[in-house]
TORVO-637399 format. One record per residue (C-alpha): residue number from 1; x, y, z. Coordinates in steps of 0.5 Angstrom, whole numbers, plus 500, padded with zeros to 3 digits. Layout:
BEGIN
R:NUM:X:Y:Z;
...
END
This chain:
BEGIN
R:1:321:653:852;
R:2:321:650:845;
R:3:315:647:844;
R:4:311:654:848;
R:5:314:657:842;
R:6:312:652:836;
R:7:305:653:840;
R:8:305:661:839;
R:9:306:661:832;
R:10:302:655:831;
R:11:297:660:834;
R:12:298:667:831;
R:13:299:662:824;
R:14:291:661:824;
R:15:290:669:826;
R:16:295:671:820;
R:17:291:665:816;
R:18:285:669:818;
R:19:286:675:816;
R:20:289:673:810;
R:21:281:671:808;
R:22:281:679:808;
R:23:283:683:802;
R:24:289:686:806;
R:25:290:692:801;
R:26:283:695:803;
R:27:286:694:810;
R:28:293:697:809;
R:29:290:704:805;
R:30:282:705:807;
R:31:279:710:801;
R:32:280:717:803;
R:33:272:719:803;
R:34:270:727:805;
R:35:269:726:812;
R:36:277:724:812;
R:37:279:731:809;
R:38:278:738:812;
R:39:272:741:809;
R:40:275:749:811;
R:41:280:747:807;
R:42:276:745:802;
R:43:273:751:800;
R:44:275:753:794;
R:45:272:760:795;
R:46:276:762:801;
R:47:282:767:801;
R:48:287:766:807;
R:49:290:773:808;
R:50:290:772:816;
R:51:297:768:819;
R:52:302:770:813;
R:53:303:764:809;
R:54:306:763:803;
R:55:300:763:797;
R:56:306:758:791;
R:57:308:754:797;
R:58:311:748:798;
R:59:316:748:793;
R:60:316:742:786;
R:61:321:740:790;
R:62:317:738:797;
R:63:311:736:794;
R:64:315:731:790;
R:65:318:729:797;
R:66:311:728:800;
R:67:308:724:795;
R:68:314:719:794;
R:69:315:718:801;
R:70:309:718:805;
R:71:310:710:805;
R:72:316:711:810;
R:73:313:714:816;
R:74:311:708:819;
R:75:318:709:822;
R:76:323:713:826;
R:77:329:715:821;
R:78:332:718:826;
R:79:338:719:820;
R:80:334:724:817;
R:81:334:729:822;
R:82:342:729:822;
R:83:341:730:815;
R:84:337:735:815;
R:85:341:739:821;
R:86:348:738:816;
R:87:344:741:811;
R:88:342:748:815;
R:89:349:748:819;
R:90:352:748:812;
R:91:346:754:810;
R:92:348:758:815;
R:93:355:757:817;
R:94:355:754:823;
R:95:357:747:825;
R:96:351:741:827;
R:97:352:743:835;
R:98:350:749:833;
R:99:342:747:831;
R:100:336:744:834;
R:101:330:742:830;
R:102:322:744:833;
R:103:316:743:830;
R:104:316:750:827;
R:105:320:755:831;
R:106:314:756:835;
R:107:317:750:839;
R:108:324:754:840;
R:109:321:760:842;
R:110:317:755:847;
R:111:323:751:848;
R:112:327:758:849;
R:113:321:761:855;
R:114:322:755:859;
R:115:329:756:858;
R:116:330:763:860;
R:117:325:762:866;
R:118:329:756:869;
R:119:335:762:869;
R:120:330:766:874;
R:121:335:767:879;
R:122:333:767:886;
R:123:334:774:887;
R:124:328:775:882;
R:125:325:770:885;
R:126:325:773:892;
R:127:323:781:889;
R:128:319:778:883;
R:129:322:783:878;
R:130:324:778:873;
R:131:322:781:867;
R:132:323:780:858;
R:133:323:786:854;
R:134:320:785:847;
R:135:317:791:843;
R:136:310:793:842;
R:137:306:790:838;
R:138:310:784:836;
R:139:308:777:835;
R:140:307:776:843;
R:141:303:769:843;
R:142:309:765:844;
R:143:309:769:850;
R:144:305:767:854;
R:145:309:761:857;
R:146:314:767:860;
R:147:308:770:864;
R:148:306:764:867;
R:149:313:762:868;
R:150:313:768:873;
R:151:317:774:868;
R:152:313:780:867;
R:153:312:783:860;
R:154:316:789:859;
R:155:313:793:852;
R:156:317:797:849;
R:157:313:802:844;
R:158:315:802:837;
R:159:317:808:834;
R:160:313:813:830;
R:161:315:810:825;
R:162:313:803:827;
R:163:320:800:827;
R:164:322:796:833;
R:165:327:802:838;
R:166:333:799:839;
R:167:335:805:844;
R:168:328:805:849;
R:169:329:797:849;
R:170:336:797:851;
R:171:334:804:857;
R:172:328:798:859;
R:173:333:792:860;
R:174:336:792:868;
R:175:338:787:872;
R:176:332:783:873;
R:177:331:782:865;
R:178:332:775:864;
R:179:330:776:856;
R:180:330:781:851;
R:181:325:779:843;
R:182:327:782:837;
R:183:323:780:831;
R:184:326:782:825;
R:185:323:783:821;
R:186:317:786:826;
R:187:311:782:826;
R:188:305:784:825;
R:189:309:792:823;
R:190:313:788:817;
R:191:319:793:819;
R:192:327:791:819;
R:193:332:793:823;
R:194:338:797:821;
R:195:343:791:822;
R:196:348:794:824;
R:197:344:798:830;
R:198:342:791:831;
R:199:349:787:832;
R:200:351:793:837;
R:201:344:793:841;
R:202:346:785:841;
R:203:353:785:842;
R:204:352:789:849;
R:205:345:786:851;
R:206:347:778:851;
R:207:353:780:856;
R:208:348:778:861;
R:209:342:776:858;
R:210:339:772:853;
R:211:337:775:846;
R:212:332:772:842;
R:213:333:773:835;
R:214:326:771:830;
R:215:328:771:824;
R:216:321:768:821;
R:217:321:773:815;
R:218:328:775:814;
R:219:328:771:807;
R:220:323:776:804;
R:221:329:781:805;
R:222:337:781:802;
R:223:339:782:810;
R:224:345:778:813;
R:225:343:772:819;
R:226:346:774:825;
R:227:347:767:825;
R:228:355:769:825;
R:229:355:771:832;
R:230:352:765:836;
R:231:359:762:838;
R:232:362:768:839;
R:233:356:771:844;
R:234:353:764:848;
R:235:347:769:849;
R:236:344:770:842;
R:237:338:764:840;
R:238:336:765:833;
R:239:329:763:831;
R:240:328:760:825;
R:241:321:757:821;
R:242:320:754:814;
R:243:312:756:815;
R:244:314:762:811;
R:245:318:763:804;
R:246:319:756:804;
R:247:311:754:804;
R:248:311:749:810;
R:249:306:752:815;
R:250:302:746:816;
R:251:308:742:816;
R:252:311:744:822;
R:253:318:745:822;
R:254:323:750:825;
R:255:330:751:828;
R:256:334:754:833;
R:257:342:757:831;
R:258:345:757:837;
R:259:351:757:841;
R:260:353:750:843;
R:261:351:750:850;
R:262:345:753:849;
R:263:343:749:844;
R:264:345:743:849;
R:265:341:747:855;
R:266:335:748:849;
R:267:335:740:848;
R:268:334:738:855;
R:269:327:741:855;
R:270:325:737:849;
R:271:323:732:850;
R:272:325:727:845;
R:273:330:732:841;
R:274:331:734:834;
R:275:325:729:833;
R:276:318:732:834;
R:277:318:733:826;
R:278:315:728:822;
R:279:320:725:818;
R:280:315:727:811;
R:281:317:734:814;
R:282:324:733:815;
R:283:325:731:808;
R:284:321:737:806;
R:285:326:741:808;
R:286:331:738:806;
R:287:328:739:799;
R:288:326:746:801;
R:289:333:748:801;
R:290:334:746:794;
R:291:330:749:790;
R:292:333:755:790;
R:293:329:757:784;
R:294:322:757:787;
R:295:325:761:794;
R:296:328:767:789;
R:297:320:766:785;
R:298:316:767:792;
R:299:320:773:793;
R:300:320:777:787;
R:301:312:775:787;
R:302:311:778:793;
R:303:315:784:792;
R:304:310:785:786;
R:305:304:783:789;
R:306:306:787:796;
R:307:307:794:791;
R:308:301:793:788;
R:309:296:792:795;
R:310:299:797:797;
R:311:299:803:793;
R:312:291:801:791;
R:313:290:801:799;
R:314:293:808:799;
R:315:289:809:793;
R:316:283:808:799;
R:317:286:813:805;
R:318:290:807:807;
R:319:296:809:811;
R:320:301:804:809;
R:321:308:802:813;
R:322:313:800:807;
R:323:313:793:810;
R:324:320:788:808;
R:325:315:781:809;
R:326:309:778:806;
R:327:305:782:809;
R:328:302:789:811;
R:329:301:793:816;
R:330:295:799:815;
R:331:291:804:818;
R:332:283:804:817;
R:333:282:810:821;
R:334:280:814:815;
R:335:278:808:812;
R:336:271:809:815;
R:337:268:804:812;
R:338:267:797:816;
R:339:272:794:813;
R:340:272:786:817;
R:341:265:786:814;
R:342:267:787:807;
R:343:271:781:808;
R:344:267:777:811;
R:345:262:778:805;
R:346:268:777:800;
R:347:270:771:804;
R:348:277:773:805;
R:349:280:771:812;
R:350:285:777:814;
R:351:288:780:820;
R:352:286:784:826;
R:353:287:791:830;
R:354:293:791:833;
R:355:293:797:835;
R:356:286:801:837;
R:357:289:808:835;
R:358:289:809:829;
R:359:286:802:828;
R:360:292:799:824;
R:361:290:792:822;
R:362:295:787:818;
R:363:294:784:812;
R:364:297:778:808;
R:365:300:779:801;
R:366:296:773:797;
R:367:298:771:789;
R:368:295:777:785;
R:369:288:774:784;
R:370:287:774:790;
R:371:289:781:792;
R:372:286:783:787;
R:373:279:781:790;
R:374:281:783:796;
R:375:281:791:793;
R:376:276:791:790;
R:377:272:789:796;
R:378:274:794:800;
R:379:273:798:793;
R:380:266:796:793;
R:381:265:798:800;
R:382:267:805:800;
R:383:263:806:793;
R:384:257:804:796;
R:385:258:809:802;
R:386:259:815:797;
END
């Protein structure tokens, strides 16, 4: 056995002896040509006021992390990741059992839809009457997991007012429901909850079904989590992201607060648990949760930027919905103008209609340069049509 092995290495010595005769550097790193880098990201003149990033972000501190320790992702660490579940246990108030970590809360959403889907029941399976309740519009491309898995979409229209309504939604829950969505703030209204409504539409709905709370945006509001309410009702998930406020979209992380239970249940459907975020993400994160100064900038940049856009678009017949996000949602009926063309021509990426009557469109608060643009092409438009 000895000798075999003296006759391995003699033979892997002459491959290393080879290599050697390379420049070994120029192996490990290839120069970064163009062709490696994305060309859409590269365009210095395109403005992304579409899927609600955030224009400062990462913070100093995550962009520090990125660049000191990107040599430590050619391996696991799976330590980070507990390191990072102590850090958001502590945030908010709740104990490491408490947390699961997703590539973006988008992963806990799916993850919670497989869940909620799985708890069907053999009744509703028989009728096909299992259903969830989520309101509309809300941000329901998660959703399309749920309704492959069987449930039907109940949609429960937003109030006059373009808030989520509590009251219908829970006259639209019956025993057949299976899941009811709150995303507070609402997306794409930018709406929030009263909390204390919210707390008791929660308390009474997670007796017998699964609340899904997304809190995606509350950061851009002085609301509380309802975070604190987990242990005491085994019902309630909350969905979390750093896409938002802390700059990390295309990093990809986000996290679910729940019950112990239920995180135990959540972790079971995922593959390989807590760990299907890089480890240059979860140390961004860790940073991200530090840096408690850029977080209070974004927030008061937005504020201002956000009352800016808004009064110029009402300047412009837009009607506006007073919005606790970082974006905004506007009506272009008595616009009259093409308004999609005009962004286009300007090179300004935004959102879509979401509902056809009254033509409500979101848009996303940029820096003020960039809002700034966007005004004066919808300025521009409107001028030429005088």
């Amino acid at each position: 056995m000895e000798t075999n092995r003296r006759l391995w290495l003699k033979k892997i010595g002459i491959g290393v002896a080879g290599i050697g005769l390379i420049n070994f550097n120029s192996f490990a790193a290839p120069p970064v040509t163009e062709d490696l880098v994305d060309r859409f990201e590269n365009d210095a003149e395109l403005i992304f006021l579409r899927s609600n990033e955030n224009p400062y972000g990462p913070s100093p501190l995550a962009r520090k992390v990125f660049a000191d320790h990107a040599n430590r992702s050619n391996r696991y660490h799976w330590d980070v990741a507990t390191q990072l579940i102590a850090a958001l246990a502590k945030k908010n108030s709740v104990q490491d059992e408490n947390i699961l970590l997703g590539a973006g809360s988008t992963e806990i959403l799916d993850l919670v839809a497989k869940f909620a889907s799985l708890n069907k029941g053999s009744e509703s399976k028989e009728t096909g009457n299992a259903n969830y309740v989520i309101a509309d519009p809300s941000y329901d491309y998660w959703t399309v997991t749920l309704d492959y898995l069987g449930l039907a979409k109940n949609k429960v229209p937003l109030t006059t007012g373009k808030k989520i309504n509590l009251q219908t939604m829970l006259e639209a829950v019956n025993q057949d429901t299976k899941l009811v969505y709150i995303c507070n703030p609402n997306n794409p209204t930018g709406t929030l909850c009263e909390r204390e409504a919210l707390v008791e539409f929660v308390t009474k709905i997670s007796q017998n079904t699964i609340v899904l709370i997304d809190e995606a945006y509350l950061e851009f509001t002085t609301q509380q989590s309802l975070s604190n309410m987990v242990n005491e009702h085994k019902n309630i998930i909350i969905a979390k992201t750093f896409s938002k406020i802390y700059g990390l979209a295309g990093a990809r992380i986000g996290y679910a607060i729940a019950n112990k239970t239920v995180i135990d249940d959540l972790a079971n459907l995922q593959s390989n648990t807590n760990n299907s975020v890089s480890v240059l993400s979860k140390l961004a994160a860790i940073a991200s949760l530090k840096d408690d100064e850029f977080v209070s900038n974004c927030y008061l940049l937005n504020e201002n930027v956000r009352q800016y856009t808004m009064r110029e678009l009402i300047k412009l017949n837009c009607e506006c919905i007073a919005s606790d996000t970082n974006f905004i949602y506007f009506s272009l009926s008595k616009y009259n103008k093409d308004y999609f063309k005009q962004l286009a021509n300007n090179n300004i990426q935004g959102g879509r209609i979401y509902e056809e009557q009254g033509k409500w469109t979101r848009i996303t608060v940029g820096e003020m340069g960039e809002m700034k643009k966007f005004i004066k092409a919808l300025q521009y438009a409107a001028a030429i049509h005088r």
